[in-house]
C-alpha positions as CSV (number, residue, x, y, z in Angstrom):
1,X,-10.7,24.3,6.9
2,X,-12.9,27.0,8.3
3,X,-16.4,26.9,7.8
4,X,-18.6,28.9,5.3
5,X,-20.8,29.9,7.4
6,X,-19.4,30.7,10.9
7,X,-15.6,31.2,9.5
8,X,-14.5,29.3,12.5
9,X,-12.2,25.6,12.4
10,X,-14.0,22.8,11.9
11,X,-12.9,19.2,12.5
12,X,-12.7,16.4,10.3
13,X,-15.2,13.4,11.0
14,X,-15.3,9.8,9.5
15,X,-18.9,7.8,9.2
16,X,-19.9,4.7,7.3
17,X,-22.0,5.5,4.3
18,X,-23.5,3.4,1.9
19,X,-23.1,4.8,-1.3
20,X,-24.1,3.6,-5.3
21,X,-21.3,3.0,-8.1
22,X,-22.4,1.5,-11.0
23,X,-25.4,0.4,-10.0
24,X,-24.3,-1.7,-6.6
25,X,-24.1,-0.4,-3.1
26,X,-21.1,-0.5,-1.0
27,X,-20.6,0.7,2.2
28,X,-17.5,2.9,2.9
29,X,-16.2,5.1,5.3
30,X,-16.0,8.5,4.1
31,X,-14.4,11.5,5.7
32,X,-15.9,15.3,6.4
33,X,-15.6,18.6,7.9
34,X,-18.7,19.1,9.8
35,X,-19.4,22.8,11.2
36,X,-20.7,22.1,15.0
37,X,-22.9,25.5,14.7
38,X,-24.9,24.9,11.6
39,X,-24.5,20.9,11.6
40,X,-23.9,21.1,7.8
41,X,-21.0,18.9,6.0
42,X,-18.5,20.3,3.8
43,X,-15.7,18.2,2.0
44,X,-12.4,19.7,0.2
45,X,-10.6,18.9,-3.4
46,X,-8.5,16.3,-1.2
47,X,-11.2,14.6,0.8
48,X,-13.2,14.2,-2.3
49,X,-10.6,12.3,-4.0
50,X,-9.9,10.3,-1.1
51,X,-13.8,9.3,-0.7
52,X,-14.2,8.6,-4.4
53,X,-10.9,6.2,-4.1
54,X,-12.7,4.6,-1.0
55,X,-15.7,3.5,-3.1
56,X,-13.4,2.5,-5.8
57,X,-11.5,0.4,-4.3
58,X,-14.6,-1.4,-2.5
59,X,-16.1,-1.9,-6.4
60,X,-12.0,-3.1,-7.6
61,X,-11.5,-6.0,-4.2
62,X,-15.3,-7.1,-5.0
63,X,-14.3,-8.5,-8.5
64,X,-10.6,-8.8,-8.0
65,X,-9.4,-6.0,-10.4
66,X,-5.9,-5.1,-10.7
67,X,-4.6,-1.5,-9.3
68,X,-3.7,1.3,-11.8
69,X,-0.1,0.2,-10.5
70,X,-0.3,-2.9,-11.0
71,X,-1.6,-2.2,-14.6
72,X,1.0,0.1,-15.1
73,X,3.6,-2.6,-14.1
74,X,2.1,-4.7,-16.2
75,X,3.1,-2.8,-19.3
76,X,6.4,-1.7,-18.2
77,X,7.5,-5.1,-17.6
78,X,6.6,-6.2,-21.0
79,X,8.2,-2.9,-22.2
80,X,5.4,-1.6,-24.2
81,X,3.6,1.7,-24.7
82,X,0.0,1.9,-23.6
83,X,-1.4,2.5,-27.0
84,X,0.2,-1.2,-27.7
85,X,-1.0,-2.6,-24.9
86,X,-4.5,-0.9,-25.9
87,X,-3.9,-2.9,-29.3
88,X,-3.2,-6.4,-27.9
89,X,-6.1,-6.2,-25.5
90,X,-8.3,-5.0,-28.3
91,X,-9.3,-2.1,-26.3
92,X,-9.6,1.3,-27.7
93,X,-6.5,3.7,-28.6
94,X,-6.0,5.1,-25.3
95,X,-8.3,2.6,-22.7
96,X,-4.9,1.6,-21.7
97,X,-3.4,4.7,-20.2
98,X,-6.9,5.7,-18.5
99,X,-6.8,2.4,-16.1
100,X,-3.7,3.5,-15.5
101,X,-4.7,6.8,-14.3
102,X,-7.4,5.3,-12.3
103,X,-10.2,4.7,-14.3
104,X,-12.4,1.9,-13.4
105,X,-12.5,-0.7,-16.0
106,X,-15.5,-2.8,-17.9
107,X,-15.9,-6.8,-16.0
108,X,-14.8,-7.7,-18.9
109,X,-11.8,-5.3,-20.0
110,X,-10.7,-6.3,-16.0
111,X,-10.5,-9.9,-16.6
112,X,-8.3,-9.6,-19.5
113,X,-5.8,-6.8,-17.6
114,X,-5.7,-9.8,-15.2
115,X,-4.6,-12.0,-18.4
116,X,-2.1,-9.6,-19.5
117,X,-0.3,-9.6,-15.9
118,X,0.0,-13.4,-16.5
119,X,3.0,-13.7,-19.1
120,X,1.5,-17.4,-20.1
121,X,-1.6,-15.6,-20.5
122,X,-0.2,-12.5,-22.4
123,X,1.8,-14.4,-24.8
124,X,-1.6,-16.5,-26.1
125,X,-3.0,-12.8,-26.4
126,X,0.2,-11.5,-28.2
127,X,-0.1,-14.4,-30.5
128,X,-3.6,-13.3,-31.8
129,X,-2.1,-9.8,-31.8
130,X,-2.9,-8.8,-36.0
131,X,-0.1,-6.3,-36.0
132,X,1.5,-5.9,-39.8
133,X,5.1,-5.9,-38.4
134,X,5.9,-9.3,-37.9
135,X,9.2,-8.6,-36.5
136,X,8.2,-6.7,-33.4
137,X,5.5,-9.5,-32.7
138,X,8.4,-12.0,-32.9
139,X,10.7,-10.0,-30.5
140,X,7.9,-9.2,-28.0
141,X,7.1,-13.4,-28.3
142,X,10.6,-14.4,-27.1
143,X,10.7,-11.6,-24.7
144,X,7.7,-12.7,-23.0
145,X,8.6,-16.7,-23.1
146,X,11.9,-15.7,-21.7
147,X,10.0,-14.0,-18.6
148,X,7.5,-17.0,-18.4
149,X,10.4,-19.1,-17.4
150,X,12.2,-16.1,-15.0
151,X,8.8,-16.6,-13.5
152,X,8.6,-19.9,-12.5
153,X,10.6,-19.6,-9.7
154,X,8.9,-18.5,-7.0
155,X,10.6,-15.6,-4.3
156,X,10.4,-18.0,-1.3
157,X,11.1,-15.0,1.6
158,X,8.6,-12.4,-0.1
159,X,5.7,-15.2,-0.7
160,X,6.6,-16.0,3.2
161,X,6.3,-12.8,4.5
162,X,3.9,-11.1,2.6
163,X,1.8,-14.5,2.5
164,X,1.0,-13.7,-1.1
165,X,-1.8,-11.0,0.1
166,X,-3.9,-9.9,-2.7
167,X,-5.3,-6.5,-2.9
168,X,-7.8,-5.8,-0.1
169,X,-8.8,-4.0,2.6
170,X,-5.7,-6.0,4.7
171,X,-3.0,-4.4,2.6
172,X,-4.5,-0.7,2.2
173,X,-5.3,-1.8,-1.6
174,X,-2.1,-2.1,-2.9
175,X,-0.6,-5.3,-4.0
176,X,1.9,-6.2,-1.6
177,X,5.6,-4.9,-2.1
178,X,8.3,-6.1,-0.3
179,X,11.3,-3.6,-2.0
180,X,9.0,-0.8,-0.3
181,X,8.7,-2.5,2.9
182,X,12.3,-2.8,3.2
183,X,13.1,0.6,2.0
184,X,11.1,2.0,4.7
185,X,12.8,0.3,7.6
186,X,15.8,1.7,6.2
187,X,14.4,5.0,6.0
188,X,13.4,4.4,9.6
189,X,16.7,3.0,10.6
190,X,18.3,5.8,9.3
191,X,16.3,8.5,10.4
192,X,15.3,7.5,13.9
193,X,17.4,4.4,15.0
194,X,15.1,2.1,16.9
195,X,14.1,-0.9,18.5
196,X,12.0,-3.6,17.1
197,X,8.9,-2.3,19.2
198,X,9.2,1.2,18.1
199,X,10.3,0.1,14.1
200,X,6.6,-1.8,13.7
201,X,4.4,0.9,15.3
202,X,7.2,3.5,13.0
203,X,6.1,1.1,9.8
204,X,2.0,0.9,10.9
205,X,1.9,4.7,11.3
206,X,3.4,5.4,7.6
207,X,1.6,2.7,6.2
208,X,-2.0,4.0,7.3
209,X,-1.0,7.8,7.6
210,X,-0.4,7.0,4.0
211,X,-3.7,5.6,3.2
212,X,-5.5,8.2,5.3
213,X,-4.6,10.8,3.2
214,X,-4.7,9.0,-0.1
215,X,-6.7,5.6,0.0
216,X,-3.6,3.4,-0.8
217,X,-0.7,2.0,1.5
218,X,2.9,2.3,1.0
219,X,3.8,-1.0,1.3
220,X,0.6,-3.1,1.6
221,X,1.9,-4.9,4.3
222,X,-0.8,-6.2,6.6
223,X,-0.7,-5.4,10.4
224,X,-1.8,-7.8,13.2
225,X,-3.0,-6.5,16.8
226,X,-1.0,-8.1,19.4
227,X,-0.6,-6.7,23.2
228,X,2.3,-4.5,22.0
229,X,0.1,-2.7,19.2
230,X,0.4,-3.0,15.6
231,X,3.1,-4.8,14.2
232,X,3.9,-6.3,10.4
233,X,3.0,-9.7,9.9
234,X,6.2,-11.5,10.4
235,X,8.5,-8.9,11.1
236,X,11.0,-10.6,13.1
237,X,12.1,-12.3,9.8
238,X,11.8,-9.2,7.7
239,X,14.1,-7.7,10.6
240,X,16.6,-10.6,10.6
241,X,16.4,-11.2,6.9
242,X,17.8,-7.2,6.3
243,X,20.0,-7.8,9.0
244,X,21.8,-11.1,7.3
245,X,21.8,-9.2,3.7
246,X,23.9,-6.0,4.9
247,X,20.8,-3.7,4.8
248,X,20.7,-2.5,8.1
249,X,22.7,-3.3,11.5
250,X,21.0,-4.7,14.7
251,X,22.0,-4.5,17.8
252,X,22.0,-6.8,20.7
253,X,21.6,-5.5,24.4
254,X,21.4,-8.5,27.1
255,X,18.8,-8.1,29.6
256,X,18.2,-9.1,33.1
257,X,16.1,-11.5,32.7
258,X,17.6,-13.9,30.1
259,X,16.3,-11.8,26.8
260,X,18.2,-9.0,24.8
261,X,16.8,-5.7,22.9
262,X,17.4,-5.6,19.1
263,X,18.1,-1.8,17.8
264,X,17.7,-1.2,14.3
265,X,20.1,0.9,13.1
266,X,20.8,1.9,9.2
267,X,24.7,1.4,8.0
268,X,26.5,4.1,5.9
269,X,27.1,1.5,3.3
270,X,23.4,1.3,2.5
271,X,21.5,4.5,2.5
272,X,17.7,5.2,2.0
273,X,16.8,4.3,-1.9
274,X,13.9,7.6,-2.9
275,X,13.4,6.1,-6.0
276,X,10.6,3.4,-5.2
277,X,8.5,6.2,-3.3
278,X,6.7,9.1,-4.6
279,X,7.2,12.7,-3.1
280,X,3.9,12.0,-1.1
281,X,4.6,9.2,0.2
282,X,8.0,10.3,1.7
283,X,6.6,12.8,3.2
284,X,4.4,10.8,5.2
285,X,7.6,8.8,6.0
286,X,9.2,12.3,7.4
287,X,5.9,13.5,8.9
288,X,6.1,9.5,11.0
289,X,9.6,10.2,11.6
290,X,9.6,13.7,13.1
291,X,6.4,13.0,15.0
292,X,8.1,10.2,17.1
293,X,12.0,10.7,16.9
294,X,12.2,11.2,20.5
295,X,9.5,8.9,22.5
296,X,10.4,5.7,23.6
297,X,9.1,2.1,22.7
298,X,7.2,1.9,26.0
299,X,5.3,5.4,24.9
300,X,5.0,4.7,21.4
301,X,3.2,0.9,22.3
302,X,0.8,3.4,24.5
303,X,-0.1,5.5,21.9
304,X,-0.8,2.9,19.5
305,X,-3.0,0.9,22.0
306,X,-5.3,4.3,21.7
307,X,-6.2,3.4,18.0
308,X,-9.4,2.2,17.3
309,X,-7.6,-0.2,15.0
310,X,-5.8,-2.4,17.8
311,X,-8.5,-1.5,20.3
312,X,-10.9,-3.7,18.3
313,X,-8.7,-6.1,17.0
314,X,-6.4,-7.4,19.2
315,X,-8.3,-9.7,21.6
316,X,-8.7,-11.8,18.6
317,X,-5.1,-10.9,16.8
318,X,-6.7,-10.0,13.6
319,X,-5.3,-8.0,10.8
320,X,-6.2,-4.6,11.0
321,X,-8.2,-3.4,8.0
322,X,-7.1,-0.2,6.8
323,X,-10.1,1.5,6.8
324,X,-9.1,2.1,10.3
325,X,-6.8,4.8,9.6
326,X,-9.3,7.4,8.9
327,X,-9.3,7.5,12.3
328,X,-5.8,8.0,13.8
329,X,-5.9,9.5,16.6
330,X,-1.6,10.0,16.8
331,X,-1.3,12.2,13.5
């Protein structure tokens, strides 16, 4: 963006603000172009959004709201319209698809979008539902006792490896997804065959490129600083898991020393799935992709220890908050 005033480039700079939403402060980072020769800030359409988001989902982690995605999920999963799901909350006509488009909802209105997304919860609230068709109450009854008892068994391997996260600053404020994890090391695999090194800083890049330019992860994975630079939390399982399921390939070179190097490598049988992205977000995924196809693991672990993120986490292995990736310093 050029500036107003001079017409010349200016650069795009992050600073912690502390800002008011609904009568509580929160301090955010928030990103702007900044014209060296008159010191004055300007922001775009895009930036805007992506600083209102910030604050939002500050005010959403404080009192442990759901995402408009996970609202949205909520209703599809149930198989309802929002208007009904407006009408079993007791909200108003179209409350219900405004969540779900972002809008930030009433304390209380949040707490019961929380009960909905139970199906124990829901099927109390369905109960009380005083809809004149007694039929489709009925049907939308055994529908939801019939998921209450799909849901009592609990996904060992994605409570494992995604530690079941809840939406934070730790997994770019997105509720945790392992389908979209997975789908993106098979995008990777595919697209620039790798080893493990390369695959995690390949997976930290999209991930907070991706929240960067929109507020929210991909995947909501969370990322831990160790000497080698980013990598998913318990990625050599995730690796081995897609491995033992036909997913991807991996394969084994023998070192000198007594160890091997594990190459990553997508199989023919099992392309890329598009469907569980939007267009944004594979873009990001191509913009990662083409950026690194040809450096090497030893270059790429180089590049990532340059990021503020690792730089001031990984002395004491934390997570990396993803906050962090407004200032990338690779893309």
């Amino acid at each position: 963006m050029n500036s107003p005033i001079t017409g010349k480039p200016m650069a795009i700079h992050t600073e912690v603000q502390t800002l008011n939403f609904r009568k509580e402060e929160f301090t955010v980072k928030q990103r702007f172009y900044l014209c060296e020769d008159s010191g004055e800030r300007f922001t775009s359409t895009q930036l805007d959004e992506l600083n209102l988001s910030l604050v939002y989902n500050a005010y959403r982690a404080k009192y442990h709201m759901l995402s408009p995605e996970e609202i949205k999920e909520t209703r599809e999963k149930y198989g309802l319209s929002a208007v009904k799901m407006s009408e079993i909350l007791g909200f108003g006509p179209n409350s219900y698809g405004l969540y779900e488009r972002g809008e930030i909802p009433s304390l209380s209105n949040s707490k019961l979008l929380k009960l909905a997304s139970d199906p124990e919860s829901f099927y109390s609230l369905v109960k009380d539902w005083g809809i004149d068709n007694a039929s489709t109450k009925t049907k939308l009854l055994e529908k939801v006792s019939k998921m209450m008892d799909e849901e009592s068994e609990t996904d060992f391997l994605e409570s494992y490896l995604l530690g079941n996260s809840q939406f934070s600053e730790l997994t770019g404020y997105r509720k945790p997804n392992l389908a979209r994890l997975k789908e993106m090391v098979v995008f990777f695999a595919h697209k620039v065959p790798s080893y493990k090194t390369k695959m995690n800083k390949l997976l930290f890049y999209a991930d907070f490129l991706c929240f960067r330019e929109l507020g929210v992860s991909i995947s909501g994975a969370r990322y831990k600083a160790i000497p080698y630079g980013p990598v998913p939390d318990k990625f050599q399982t995730l690796f081995e898991n897609l491995a033992e399921t036909d997913v991807i390939d991996i394969f084994y070179t023998p070192l000198d020393n007594g160890n091997r190097k594990e190459k990553l490598i997508g199989r023919e049988d099992r392309p890329f799935n598009p469907n569980l992205f939007t267009t944004a977000e594979i873009s990001f995924l191509d913009k990662v992709a083409s950026k690194f196809i040809d450096t090497n693991p030893s270059d790429i672990v180089e590049i990532s220890h340059k990021e503020k993120g690792w730089i001031e986490n990984e002395s004491a292995r934390n997570f990396i908050p993803y906050d962090y990736a407004l200032e990338l310093k690779a893309l």
